[in-house]
matplotlib code that plots the C-alpha trace (Angstrom):
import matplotlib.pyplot as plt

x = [-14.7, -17.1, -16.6, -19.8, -19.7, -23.8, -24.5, -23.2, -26.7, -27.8, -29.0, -27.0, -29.1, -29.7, -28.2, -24.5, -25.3, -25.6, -22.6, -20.5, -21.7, -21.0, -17.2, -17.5, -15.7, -14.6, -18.5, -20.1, -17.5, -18.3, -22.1, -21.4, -19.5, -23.1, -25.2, -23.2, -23.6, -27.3, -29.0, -29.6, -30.6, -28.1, -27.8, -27.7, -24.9, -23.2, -23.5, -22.2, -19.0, -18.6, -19.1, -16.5, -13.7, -15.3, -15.0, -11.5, -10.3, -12.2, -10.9, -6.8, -6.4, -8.4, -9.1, -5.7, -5.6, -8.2, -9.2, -6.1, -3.6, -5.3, -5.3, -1.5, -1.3, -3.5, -1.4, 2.2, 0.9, -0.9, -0.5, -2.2, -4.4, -7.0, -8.3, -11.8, -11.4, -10.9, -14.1, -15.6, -14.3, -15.7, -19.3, -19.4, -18.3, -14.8, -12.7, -14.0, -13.8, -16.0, -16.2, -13.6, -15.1, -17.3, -14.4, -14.1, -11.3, -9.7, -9.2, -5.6, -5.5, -7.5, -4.6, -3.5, -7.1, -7.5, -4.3, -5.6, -8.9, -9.5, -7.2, -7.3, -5.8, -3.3, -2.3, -1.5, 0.6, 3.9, 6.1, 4.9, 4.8, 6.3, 3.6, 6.2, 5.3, 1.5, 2.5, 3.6, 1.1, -1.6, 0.1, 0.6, -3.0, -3.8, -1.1, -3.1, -6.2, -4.8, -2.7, -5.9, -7.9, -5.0, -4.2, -7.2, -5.5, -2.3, -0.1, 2.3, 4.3, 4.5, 7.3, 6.3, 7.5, 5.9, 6.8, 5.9, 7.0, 6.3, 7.4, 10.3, 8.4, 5.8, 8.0, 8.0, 10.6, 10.7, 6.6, 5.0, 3.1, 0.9, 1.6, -0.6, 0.2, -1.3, -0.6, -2.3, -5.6, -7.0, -9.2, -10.4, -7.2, -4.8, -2.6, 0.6, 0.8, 4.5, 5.9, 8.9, 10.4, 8.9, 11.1, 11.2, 9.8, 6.2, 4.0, 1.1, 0.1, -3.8, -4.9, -5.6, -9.2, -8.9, -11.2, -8.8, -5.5, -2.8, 0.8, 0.8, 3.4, 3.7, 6.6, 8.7, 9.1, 13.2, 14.5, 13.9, 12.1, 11.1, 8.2, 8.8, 7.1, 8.2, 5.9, 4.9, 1.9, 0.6, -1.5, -4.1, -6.7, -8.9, -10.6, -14.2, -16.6, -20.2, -22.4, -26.3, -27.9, -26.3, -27.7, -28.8, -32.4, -31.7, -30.0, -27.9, -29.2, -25.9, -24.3, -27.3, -28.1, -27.3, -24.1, -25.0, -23.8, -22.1, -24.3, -27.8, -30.7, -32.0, -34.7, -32.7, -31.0, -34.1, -35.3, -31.8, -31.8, -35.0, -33.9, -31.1, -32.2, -35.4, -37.1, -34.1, -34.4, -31.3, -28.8, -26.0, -27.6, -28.6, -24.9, -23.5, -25.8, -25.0, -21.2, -22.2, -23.3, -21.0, -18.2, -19.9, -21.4, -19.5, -16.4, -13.0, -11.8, -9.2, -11.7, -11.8, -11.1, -13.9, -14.2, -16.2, -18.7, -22.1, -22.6, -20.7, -22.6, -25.2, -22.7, -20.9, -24.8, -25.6, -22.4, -21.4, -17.8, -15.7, -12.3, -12.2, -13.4, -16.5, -17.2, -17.1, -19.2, -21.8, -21.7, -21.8, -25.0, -26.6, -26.0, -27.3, -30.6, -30.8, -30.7, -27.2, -24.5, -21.8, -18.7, -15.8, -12.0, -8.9, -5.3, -2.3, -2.3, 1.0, 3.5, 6.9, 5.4, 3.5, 2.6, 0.0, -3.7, -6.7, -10.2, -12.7, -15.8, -16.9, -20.7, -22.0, -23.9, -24.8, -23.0, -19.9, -19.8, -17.7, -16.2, -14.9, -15.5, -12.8, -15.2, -12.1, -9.9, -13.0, -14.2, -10.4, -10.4, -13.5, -12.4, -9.2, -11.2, -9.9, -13.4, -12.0, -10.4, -13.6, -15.5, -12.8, -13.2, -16.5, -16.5, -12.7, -9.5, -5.8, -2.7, -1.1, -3.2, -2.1, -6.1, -5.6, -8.9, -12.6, -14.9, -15.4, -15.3, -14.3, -12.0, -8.1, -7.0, -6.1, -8.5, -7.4, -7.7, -8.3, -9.8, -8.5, -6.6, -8.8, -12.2, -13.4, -10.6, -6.7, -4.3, -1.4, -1.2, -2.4, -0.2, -0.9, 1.0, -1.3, -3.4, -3.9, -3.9, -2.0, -3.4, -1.9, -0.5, 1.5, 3.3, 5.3, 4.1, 6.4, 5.4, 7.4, 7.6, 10.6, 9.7, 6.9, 7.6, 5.0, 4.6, 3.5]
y = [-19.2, -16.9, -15.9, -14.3, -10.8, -10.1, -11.4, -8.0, -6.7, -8.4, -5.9, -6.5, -6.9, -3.6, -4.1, -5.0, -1.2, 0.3, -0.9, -0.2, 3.3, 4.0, 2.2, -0.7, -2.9, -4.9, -5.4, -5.9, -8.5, -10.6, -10.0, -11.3, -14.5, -15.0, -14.7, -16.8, -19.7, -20.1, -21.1, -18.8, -18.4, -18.9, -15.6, -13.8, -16.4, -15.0, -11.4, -11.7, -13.3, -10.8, -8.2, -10.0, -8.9, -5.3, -4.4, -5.7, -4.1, -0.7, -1.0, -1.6, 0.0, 2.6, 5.5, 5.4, 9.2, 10.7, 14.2, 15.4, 13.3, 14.6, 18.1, 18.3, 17.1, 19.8, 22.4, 21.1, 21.1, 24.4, 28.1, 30.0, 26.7, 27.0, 24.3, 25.0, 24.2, 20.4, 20.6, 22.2, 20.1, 17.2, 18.7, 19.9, 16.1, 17.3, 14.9, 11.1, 9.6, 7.6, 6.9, 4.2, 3.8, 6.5, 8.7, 10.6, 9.1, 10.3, 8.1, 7.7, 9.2, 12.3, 15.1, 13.4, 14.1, 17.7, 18.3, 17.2, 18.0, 21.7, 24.3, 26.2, 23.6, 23.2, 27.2, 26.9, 24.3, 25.4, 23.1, 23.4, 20.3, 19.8, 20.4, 19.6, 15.8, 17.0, 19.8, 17.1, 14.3, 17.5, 17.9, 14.8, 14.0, 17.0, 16.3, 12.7, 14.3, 16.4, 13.6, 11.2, 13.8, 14.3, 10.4, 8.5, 6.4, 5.5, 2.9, 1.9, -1.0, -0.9, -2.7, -2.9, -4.3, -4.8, -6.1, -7.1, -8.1, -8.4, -6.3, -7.4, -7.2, -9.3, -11.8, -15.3, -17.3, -20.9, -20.8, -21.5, -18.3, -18.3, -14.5, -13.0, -10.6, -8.7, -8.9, -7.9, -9.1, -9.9, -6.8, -4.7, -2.4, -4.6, -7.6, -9.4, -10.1, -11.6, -12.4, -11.7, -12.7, -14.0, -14.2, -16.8, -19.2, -18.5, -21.5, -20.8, -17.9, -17.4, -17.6, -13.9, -14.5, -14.7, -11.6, -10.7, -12.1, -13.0, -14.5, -17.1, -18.2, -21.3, -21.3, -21.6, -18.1, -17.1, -14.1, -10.3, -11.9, -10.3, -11.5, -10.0, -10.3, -8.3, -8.2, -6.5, -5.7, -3.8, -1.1, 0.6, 2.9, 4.4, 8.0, 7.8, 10.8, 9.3, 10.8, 10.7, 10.8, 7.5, 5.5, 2.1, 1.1, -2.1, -1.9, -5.3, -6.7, -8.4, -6.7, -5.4, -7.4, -6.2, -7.7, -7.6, -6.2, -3.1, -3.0, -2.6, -0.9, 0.8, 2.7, 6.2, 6.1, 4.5, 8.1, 9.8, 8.2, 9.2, 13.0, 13.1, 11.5, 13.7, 11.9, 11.1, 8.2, 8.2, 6.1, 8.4, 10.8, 9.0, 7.7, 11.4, 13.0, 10.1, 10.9, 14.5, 14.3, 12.1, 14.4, 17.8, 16.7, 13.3, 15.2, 13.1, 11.5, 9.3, 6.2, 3.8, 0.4, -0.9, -3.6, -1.7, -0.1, -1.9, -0.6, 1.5, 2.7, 4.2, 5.7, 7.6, 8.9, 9.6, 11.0, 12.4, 11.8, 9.0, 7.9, 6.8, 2.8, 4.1, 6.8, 3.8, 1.2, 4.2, 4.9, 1.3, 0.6, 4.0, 3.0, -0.4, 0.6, 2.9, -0.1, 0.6, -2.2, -1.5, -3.2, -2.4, -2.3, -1.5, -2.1, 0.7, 3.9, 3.6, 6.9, 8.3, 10.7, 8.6, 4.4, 3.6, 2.0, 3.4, 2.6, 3.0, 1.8, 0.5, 1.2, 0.0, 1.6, 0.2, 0.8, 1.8, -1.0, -0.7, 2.4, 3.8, 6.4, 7.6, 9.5, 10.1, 11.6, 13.7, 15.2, 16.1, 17.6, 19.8, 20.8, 22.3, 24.2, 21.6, 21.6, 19.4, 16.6, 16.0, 15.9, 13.4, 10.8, 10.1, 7.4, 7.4, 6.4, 7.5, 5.0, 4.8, 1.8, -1.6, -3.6, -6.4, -6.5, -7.0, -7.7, -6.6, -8.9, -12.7, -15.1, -15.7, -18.6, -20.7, -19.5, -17.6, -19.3, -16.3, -12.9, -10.7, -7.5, -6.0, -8.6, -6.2, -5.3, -6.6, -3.8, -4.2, -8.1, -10.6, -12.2, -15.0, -17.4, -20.9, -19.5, -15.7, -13.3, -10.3, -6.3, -3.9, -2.1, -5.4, -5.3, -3.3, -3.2, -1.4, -0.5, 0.5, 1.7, 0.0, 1.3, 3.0, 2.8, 4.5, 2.2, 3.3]
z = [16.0, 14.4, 10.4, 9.0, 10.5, 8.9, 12.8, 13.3, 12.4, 15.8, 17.7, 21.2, 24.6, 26.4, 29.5, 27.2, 25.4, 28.7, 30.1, 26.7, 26.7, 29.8, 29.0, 31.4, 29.1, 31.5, 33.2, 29.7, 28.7, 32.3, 31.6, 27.9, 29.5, 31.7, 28.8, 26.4, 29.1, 28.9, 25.8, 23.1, 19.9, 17.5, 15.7, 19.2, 20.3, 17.3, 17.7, 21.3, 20.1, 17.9, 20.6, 23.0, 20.3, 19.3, 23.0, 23.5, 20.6, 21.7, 25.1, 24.2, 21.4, 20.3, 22.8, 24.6, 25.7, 28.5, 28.9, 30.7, 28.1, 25.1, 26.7, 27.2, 23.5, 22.0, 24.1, 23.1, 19.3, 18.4, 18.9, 21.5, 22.8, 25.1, 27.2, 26.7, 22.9, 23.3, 25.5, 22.0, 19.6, 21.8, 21.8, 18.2, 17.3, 15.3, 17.6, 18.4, 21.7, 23.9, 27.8, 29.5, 32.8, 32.7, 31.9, 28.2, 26.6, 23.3, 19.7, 18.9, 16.0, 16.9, 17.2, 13.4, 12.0, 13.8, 11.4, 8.5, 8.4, 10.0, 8.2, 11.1, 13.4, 10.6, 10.4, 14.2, 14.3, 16.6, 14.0, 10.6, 9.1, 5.5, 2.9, -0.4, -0.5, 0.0, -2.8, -5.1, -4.8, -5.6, -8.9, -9.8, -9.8, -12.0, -14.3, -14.2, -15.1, -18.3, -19.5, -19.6, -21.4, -24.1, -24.6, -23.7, -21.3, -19.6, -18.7, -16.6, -15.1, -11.3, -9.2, -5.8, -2.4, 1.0, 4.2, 7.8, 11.0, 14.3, 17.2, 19.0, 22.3, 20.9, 19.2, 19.7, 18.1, 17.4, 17.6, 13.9, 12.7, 9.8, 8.0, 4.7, 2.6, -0.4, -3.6, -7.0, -8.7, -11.3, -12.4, -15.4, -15.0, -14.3, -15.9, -16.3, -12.8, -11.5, -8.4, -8.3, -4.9, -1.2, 1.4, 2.9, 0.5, 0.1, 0.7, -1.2, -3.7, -3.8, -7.3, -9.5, -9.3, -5.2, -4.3, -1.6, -3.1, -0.5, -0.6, 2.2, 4.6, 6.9, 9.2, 12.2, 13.4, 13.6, 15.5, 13.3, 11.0, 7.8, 5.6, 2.4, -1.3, -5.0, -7.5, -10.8, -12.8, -15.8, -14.8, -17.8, -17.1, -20.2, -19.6, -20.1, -20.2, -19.2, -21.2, -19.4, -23.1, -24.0, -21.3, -22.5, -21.7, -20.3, -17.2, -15.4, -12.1, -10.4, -7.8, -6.2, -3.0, 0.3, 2.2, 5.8, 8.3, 5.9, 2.9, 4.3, 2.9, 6.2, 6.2, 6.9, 3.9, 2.3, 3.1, 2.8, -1.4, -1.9, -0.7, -2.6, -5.9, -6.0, -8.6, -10.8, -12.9, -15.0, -13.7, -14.6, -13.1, -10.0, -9.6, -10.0, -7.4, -4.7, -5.4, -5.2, -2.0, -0.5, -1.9, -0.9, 2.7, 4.2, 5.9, 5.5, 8.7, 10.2, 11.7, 14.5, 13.1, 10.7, 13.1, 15.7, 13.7, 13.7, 9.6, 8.2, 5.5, 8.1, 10.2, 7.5, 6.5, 10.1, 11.0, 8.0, 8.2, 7.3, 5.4, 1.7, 3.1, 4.5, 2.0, -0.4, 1.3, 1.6, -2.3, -3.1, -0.7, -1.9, -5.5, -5.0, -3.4, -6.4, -9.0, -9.7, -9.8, -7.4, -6.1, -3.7, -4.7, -2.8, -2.1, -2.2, -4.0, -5.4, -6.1, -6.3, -3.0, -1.2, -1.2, 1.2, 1.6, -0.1, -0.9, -3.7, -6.0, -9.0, -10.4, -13.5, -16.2, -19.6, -21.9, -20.6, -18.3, -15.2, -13.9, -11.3, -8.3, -5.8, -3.4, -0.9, -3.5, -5.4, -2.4, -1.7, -4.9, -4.2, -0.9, -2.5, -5.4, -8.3, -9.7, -13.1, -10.8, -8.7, -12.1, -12.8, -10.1, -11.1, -13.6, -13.8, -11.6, -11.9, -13.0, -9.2, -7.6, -6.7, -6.3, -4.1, -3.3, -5.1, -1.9, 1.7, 4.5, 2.2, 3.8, 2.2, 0.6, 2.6, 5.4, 8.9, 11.7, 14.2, 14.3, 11.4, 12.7, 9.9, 8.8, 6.0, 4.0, 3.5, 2.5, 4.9, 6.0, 8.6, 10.9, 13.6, 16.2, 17.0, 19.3, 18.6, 15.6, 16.3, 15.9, 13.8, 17.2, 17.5, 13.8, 11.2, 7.8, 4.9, 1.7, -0.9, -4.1, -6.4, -10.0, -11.9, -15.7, -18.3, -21.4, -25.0]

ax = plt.figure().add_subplot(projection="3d")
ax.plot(x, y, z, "-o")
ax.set_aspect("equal")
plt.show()
């Protein structure tokens, strides 16, 4: 089995890209099979593996809906839908689909995004969705904001829960499955980690320092299983207000390096960087007009799974569109090929509203050290005309986060066996029988919110 996804930066033989394009999964996986039988150079042996996986993942699961599907959707969903406006929304690249045997087929998640992301879609909808939670998160975050101005920091003690399972129809009892989930890590916010409860009996914790942190099972799989874990942790986030004039001279160099295939200095946004720095040599500076521009022209949007992008920190500049993961990756490589330290964090945000996965960054400048950027949530902010709350997000974070995770695409401790349903990041769990890991479409994950207690 394959590991190191920086073969991903293979390029793939024409004749494969011809017959993905065109959505000949099927073809480019039998011409794959053909090639993979001759020698070849190992790297290109590597990449093709890879690509056996990307296409069967692309194929299943992915673009379930064709034109006709999708069409029927759009109409049962808005007001006053014409049919020519999917055919629009195709060509003016607001919805993301591909061909499936040279048919255009629709991403599963692309009525969801239409929703979320074009206020116009959203006024039309023929049931109005509940906006109160939405309401309610909104505030919370700018109550966030004003409270870290006034105190200088907060802190809280977070009492969390998560779960998964597998689908009945895809259960398999009495076979030994090997299940991982997330828990915290040890980070610059975070401390007095405790688990508090796995069920079953967990058989091995991953240590804090793990840079994706997982609670590990080994078992014989029973009927409506649940794996379960309870934790808590300290959570402290101090406000900072980065001030360009008291940049320190001498600058760090970790945390520069490119990771293939994600974090690649290109030469697009070799030329991109160099647009959008104009000259700028401060790194404050520098840092602030990358995260202005990825907040002011990258459009949020649901994504494909991370899996099936070649590099994502290209696409989101190519694109420009992406969710807080790729919006992150692209600030990290950007701030990297601008001399400034940058790492990846992510896990849950964590409320009373809402407990799901999210993504951000950390950059470093001397001598504040590390802090934060939440490009995802800043470029929300802007978008709704809370000028003070995007300012925020650059250089700081808010208290509701559960960090599981300090690198992209690292292996768990102990080490998976078979393709990860996600390779880059671990936010909701892995599971796997002894001869197959098993997709997201194939499990339940829960997430859950037990206590959120502000300390002194």
């Amino acid at each position: 089995m394959y590991y190191d996804l920086k073969y991903m930066s293979v390029p793939l033989p024409e004749d494969v890209i011809k017959l993905k394009n065109y959505g000949d999964f099927e073809g480019a996986g039998k011409l794959i099979e053909h090639l993979l039988s001759n020698e070849l150079p190992h790297a290109l042996r590597k990449r093709l593996e890879i690509e056996q996986d990307i296409i069967r993942i692309v194929g299943i699961n992915e673009y379930p809906f064709d034109f006709s599907e999708a069409n029927k959707m759009m109409k049962e969903t808005f007001k006053d839908y014409q049919e020519q406006e999917l055919i629009t929304l195709k060509e003016t690249g607001k919805v993301d689909w591909l061909y499936i045997d040279g048919k255009v087929h629709f991403q599963r998640r692309f009525l969801m995004n239409l929703i979320k992301t074009q206020a116009d879609y959203e006024a039309r909808l023929l049931v109005k969705e509940d906006n109160e939670i939405d309401l309610l998160r909104k505030q919370e975050l700018t109550q966030n904001v004003q409270k870290m101005k006034e105190q200088g920091r907060r802190k809280v003690k977070i009492h969390l829960r998560t779960s998964i399972q597998v689908k009945k129809e895809y259960e398999r009892p009495g076979e030994t499955v090997k299940v991982y989930l997330p828990i915290p890590k040890e980070c610059k916010q975070v401390s007095d980690i405790q688990i508090i409860k796995t069920t079953p009996e967990a058989t091995f914790i991953a240590p804090e320092t793990q840079a994706q942190r997982t609670v590990y099972f080994e078992t014989v799989l029973e009927e409506d299983q649940v794996f379960s874990v309870e934790y808590s942790y300290t959570n402290q986030v101090d406000y900072v207000e980065l001030d360009p004039e008291k940049v320190s001279e001498l600058q760090p160099e970790f945390e520069l390096s490119e990771e293939l295939p994600h974090i690649r200095f290109t030469p697009y946004l070799e030329q991109l960087l160099e647009e959008i720095l104009s000259g700028e040599t401060n790194p404050i500076k520098k840092a602030r007009k990358i995260y202005d521009f990825i907040t002011t022209k990258v459009n949020y949007s649901f994504m494909r799974e991370y899996f099936t992008i070649d590099n994502i920190s290209e696409y989101a500049a190519v694109n420009l569109k992406g969710d807080c993961g790729v919006q992150a990756i692209l600030f990290i490589t950007l701030c990297r090929m601008a001399n400034i330290p940058a790492k990846w964090q992510s896990g849950l945000y964590v409320s009373q509203y809402y407990t799901g996965c999210h993504d951000w960054a950390q950059f470093y400048v001397s001598p504040y050290g590390w802090v934060f950027a939440d490009l995802s949530f800043g470029g929300g902010a802007r978008r709704n005309g809370d000028l003070d709350r995007w300012n925020y997000y650059f250089g700081n974070l808010d208290i509701f986060r559960m960090p599981a995770n300090s690198e992209i695409q690292t292996d768990f401790n102990p080490p998976k066996q078979f393709l990860r349903a996600d390779p880059i990041d671990n936010q909701r769990g892995e599971f796997e029988y002894e001869n197959q890991g098993l997709p997201y479409a194939y499990l339940d994950v829960k997430q859950e919110l037990v206590t959120m207690e502000e300390l002194v």
